[in-house]
mmCIF file of the N, C-alpha and C atoms, coordinates in Angstrom:
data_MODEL
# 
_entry.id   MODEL 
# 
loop_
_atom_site.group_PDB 
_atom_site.id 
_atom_site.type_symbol 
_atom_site.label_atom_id 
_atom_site.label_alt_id 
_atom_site.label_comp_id 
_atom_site.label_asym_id 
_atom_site.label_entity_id 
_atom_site.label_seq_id 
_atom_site.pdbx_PDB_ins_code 
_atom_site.Cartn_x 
_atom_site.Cartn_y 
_atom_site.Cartn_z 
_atom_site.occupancy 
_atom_site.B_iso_or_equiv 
_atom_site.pdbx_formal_charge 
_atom_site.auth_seq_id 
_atom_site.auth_comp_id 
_atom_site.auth_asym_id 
_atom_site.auth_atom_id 
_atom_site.pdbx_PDB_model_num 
ATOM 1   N N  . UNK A 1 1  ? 0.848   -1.207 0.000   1.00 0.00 ? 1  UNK A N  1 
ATOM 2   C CA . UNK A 1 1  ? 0.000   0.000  0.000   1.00 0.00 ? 1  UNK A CA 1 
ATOM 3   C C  . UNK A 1 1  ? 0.882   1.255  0.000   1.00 0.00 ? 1  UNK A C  1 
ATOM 4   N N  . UNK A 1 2  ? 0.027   2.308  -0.865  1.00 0.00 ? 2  UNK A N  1 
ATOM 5   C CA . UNK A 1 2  ? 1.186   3.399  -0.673  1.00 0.00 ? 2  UNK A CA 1 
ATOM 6   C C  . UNK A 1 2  ? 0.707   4.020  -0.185  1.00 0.00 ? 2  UNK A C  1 
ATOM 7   N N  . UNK A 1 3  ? 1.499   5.214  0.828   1.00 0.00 ? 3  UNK A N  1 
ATOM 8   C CA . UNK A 1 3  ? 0.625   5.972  1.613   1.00 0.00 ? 3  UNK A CA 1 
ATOM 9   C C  . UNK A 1 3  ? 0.259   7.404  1.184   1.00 0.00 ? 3  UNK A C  1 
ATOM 10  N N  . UNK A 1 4  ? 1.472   7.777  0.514   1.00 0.00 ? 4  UNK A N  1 
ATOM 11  C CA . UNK A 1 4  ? 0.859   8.995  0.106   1.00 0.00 ? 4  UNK A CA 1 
ATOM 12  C C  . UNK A 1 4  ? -0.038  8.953  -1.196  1.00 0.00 ? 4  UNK A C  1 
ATOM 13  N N  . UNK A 1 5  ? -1.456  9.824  -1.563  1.00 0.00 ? 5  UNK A N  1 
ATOM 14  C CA . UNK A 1 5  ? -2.067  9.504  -2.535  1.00 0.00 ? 5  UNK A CA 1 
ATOM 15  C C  . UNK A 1 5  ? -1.518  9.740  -4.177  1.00 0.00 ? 5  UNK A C  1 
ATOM 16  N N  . UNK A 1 6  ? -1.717  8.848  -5.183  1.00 0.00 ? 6  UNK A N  1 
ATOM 17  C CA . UNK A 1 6  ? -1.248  9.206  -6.563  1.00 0.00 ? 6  UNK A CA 1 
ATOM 18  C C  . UNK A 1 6  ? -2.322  10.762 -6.750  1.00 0.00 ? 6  UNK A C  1 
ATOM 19  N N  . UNK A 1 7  ? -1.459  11.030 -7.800  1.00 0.00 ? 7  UNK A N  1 
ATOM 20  C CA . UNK A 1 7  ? -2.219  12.042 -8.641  1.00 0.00 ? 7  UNK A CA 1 
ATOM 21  C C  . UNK A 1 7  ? -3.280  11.800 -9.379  1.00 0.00 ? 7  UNK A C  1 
ATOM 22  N N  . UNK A 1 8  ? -3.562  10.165 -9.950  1.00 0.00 ? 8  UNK A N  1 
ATOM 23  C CA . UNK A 1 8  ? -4.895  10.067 -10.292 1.00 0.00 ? 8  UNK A CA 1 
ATOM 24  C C  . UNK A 1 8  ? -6.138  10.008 -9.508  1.00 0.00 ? 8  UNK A C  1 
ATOM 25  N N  . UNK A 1 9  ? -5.500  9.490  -7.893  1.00 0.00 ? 9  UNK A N  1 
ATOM 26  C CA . UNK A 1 9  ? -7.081  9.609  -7.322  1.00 0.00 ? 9  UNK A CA 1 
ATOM 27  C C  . UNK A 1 9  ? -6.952  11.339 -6.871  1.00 0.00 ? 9  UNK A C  1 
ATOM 28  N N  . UNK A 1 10 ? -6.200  11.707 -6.892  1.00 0.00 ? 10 UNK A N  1 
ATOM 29  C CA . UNK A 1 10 ? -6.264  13.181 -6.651  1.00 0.00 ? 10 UNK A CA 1 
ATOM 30  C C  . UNK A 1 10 ? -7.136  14.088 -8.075  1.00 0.00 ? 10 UNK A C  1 
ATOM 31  N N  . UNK A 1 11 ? -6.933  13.526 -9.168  1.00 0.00 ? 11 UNK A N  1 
ATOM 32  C CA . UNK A 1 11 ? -7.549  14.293 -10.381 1.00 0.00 ? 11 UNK A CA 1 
ATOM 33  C C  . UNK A 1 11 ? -9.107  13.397 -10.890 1.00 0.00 ? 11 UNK A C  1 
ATOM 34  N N  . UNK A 1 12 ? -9.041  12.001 -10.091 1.00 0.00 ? 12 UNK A N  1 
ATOM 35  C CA . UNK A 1 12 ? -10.519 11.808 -10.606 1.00 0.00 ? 12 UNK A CA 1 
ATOM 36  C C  . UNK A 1 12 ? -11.742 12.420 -10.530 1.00 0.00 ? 12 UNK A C  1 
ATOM 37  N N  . UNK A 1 13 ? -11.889 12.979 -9.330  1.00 0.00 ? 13 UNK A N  1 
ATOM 38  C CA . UNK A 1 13 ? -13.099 13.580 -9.277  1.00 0.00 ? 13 UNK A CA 1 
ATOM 39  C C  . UNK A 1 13 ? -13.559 14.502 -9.960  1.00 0.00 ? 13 UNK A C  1 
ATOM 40  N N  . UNK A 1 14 ? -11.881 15.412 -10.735 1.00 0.00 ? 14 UNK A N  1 
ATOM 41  C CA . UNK A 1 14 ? -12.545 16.279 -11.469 1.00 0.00 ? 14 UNK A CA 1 
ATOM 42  C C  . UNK A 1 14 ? -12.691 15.851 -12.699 1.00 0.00 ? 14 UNK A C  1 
ATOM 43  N N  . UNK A 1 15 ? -12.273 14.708 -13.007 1.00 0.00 ? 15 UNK A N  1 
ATOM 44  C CA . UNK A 1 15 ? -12.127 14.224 -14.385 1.00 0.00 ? 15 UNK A CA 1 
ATOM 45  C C  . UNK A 1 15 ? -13.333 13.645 -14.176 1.00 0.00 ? 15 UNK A C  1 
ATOM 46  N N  . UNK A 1 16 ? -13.974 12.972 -13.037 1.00 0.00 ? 16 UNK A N  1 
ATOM 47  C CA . UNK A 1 16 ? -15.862 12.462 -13.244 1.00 0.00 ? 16 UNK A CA 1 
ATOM 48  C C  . UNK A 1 16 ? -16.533 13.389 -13.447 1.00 0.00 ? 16 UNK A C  1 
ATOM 49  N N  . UNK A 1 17 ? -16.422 14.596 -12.577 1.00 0.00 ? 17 UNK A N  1 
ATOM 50  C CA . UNK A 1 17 ? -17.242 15.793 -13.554 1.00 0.00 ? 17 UNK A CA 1 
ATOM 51  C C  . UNK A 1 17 ? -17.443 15.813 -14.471 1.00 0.00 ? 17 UNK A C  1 
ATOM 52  N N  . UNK A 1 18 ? -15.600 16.081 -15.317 1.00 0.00 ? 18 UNK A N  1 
ATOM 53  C CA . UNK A 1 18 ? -16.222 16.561 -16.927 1.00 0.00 ? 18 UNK A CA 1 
ATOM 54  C C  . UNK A 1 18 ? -16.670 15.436 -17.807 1.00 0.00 ? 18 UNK A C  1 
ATOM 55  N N  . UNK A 1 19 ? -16.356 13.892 -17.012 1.00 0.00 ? 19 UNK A N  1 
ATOM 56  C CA . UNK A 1 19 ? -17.096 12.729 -17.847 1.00 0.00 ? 19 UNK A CA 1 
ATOM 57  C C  . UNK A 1 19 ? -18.129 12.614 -17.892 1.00 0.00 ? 19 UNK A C  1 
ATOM 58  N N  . UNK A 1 20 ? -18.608 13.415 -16.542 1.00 0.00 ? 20 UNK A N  1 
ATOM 59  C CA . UNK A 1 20 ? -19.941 13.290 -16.239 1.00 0.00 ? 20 UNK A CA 1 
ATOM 60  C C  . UNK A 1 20 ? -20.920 14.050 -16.807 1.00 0.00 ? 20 UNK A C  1 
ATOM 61  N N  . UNK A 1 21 ? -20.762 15.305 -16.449 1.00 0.00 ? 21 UNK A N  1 
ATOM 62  C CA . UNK A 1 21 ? -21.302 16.077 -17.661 1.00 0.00 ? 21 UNK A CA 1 
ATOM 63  C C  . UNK A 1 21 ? -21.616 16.012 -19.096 1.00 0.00 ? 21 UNK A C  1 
ATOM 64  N N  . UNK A 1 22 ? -19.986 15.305 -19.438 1.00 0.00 ? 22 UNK A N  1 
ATOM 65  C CA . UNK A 1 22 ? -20.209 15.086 -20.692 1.00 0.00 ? 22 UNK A CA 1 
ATOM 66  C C  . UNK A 1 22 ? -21.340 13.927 -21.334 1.00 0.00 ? 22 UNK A C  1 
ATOM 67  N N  . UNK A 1 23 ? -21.384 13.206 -20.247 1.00 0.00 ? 23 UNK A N  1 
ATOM 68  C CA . UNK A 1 23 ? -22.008 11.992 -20.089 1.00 0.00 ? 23 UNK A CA 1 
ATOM 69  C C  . UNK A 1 23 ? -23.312 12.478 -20.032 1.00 0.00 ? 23 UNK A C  1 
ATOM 70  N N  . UNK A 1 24 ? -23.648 12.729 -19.492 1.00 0.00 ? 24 UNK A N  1 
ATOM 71  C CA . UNK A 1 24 ? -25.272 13.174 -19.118 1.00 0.00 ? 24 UNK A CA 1 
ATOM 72  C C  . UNK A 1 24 ? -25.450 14.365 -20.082 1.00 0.00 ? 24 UNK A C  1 
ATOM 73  N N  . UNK A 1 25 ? -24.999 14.946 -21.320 1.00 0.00 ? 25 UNK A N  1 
ATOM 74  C CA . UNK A 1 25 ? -25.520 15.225 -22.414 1.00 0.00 ? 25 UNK A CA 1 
ATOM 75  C C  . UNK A 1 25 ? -25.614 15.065 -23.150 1.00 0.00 ? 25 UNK A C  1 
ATOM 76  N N  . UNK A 1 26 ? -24.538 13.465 -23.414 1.00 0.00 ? 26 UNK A N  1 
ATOM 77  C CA . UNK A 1 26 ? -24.780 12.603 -24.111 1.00 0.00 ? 26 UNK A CA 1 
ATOM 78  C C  . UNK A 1 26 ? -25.982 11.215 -24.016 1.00 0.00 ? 26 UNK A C  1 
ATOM 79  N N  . UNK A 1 27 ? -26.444 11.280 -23.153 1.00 0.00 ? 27 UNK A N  1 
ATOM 80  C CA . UNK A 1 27 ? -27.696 10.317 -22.345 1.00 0.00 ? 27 UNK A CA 1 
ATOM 81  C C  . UNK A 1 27 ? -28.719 11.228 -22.943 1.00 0.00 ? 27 UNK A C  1 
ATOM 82  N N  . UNK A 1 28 ? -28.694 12.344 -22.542 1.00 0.00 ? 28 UNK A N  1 
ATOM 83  C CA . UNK A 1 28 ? -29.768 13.338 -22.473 1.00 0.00 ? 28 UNK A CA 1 
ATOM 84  C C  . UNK A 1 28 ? -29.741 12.960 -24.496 1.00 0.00 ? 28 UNK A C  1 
ATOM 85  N N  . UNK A 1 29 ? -28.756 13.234 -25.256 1.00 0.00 ? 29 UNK A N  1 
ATOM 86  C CA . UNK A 1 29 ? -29.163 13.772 -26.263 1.00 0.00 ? 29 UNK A CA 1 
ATOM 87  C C  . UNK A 1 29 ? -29.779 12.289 -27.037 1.00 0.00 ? 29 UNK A C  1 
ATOM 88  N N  . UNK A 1 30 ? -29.108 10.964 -26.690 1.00 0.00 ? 30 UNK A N  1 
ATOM 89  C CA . UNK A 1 30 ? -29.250 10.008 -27.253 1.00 0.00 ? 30 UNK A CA 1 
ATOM 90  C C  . UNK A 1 30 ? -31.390 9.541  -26.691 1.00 0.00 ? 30 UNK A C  1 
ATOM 91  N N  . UNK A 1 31 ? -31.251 10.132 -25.437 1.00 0.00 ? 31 UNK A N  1 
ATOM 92  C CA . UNK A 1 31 ? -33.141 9.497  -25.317 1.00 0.00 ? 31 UNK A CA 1 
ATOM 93  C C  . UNK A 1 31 ? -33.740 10.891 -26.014 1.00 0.00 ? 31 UNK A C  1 
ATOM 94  N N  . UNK A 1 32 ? -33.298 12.024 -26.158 1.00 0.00 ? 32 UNK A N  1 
ATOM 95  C CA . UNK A 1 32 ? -34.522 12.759 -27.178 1.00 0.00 ? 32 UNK A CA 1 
ATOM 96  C C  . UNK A 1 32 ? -34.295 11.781 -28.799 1.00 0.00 ? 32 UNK A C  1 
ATOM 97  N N  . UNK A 1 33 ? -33.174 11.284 -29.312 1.00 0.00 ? 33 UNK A N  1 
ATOM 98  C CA . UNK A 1 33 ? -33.116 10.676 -30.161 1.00 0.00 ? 33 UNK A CA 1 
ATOM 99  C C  . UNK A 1 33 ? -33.906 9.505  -30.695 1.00 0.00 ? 33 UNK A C  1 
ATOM 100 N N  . UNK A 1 34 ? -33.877 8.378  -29.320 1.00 0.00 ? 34 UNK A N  1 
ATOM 101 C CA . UNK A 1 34 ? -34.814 7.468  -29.381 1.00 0.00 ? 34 UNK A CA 1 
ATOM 102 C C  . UNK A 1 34 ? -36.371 7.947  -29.133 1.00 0.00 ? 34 UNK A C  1 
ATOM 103 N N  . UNK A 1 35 ? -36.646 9.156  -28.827 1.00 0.00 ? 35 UNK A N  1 
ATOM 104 C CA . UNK A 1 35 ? -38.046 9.240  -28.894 1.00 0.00 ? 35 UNK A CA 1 
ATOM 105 C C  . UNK A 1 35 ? -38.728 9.925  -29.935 1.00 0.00 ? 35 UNK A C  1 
ATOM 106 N N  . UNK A 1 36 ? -37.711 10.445 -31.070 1.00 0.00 ? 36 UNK A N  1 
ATOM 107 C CA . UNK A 1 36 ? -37.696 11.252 -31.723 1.00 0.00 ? 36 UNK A CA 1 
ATOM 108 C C  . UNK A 1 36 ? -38.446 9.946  -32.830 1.00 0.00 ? 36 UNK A C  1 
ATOM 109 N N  . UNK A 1 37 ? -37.250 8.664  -32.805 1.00 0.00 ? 37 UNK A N  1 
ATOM 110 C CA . UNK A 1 37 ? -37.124 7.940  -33.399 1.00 0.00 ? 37 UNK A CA 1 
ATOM 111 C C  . UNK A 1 37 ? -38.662 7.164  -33.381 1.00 0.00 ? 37 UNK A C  1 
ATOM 112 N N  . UNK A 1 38 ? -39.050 6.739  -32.468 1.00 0.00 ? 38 UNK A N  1 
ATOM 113 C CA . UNK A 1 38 ? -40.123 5.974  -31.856 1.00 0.00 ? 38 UNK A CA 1 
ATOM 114 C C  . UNK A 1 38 ? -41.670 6.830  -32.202 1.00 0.00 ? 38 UNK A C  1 
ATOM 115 N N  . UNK A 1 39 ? -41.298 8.199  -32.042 1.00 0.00 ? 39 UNK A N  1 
ATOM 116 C CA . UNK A 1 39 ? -42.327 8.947  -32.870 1.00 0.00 ? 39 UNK A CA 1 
ATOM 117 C C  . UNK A 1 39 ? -42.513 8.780  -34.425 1.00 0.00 ? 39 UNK A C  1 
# 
């Protein structure tokens, strides 16, 4: 175990943000798609 923390768990959270974000307007854009579709 190491004790002091890496730099990736130090930068994930902000990197889940912008995945996240990015993510959830990509969700968002893909179900107006399928309903667009389904219409």
């Amino acid at each position: 175990m190491i004790d002091r923390p890496c730099p990736v768990t130090i930068a994930t959270p902000m990197i889940r943000a912008l995945f996240g974000r990015l993510n959830f307007h990509k969700l968002a854009s893909l179900v107006v798609y399928q309903i667009s579709i389904d219409r």
